[in-house]
N, C-alpha and C positions, 0 to 999 in steps of 0.2 A: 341811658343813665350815665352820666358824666361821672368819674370819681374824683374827688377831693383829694387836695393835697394835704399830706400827713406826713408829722414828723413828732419823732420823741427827744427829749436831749436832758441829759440828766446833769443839774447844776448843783454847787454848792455855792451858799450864800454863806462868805466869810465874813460880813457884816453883821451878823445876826450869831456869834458865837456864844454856847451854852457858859455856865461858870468855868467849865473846866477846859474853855477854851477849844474849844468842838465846834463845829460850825455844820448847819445841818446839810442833807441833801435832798433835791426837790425833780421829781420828773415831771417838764414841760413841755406837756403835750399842745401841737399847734396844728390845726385845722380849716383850712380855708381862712390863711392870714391873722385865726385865731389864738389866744394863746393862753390855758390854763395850767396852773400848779399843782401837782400831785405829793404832798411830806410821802417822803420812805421811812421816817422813823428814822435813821443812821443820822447821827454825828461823828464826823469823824477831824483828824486838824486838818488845818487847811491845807499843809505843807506836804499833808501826802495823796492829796485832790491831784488829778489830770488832769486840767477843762477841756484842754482840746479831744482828748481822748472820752469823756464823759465818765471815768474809773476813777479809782484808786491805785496807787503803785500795785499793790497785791501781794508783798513781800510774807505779811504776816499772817498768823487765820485770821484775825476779823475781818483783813482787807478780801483776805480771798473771798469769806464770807458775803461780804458786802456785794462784791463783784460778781458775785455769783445770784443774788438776789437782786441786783440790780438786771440782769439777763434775764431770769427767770419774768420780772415784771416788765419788762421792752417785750417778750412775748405774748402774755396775756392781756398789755396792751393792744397789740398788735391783731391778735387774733377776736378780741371783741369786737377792733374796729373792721377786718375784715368781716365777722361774722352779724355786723349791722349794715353793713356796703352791700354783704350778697342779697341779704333778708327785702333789700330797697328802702331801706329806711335813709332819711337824710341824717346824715352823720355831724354833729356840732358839738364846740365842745362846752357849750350851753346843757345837750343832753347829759343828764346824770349816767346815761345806761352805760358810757362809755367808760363810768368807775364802776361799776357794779361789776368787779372782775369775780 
């Protein structure tokens, strides 16, 4: 059984900012050259976005918050996709099972 390549990377699209000038954040999970968007729900401005990092500065609660939830779901990502690799299931990110965290 071959494994796939998988990767997660969490983006903020500052093009798409709420009224209060928020801009939301999205985890892009990519699978065999695949590539689907996942909202976390967080808006935060874009000036305290990392991209290269995938964070927030973290200075304050929400950030730490945020950064701390963002962890929390690169795991349970993670652990679904492993837990569908071991099971032999083909892993796409077509398949829904792979949000059903």
């Amino acid at each position: 059984m071959d494994k796939s390549t998988f990767s997660i990377l969490f983006i903020m699209q500052k093009g798409k900012p709420n009224a209060e000038g928020n801009a939301p954040i999205f985890a892009g999970i990519t699978i065999n050259h695949q590539m689907t968007h996942l909202t976390t729900r967080y808006y935060l401005p874009p000036e305290r976005w990392l991209p290269k990092e995938g964070r927030t500065v973290g200075r304050t609660k929400e950030e730490k918050e945020v950064n701390a939830y963002l962890d929390n779901l690169r795991g349970l990502i993670f652990a679904k996709y492993n837990e569908m690799f071991l099971a032999g299931e083909v892993v796409t990110v077509r398949k829904h099972q792979i949000f059903q965290l």
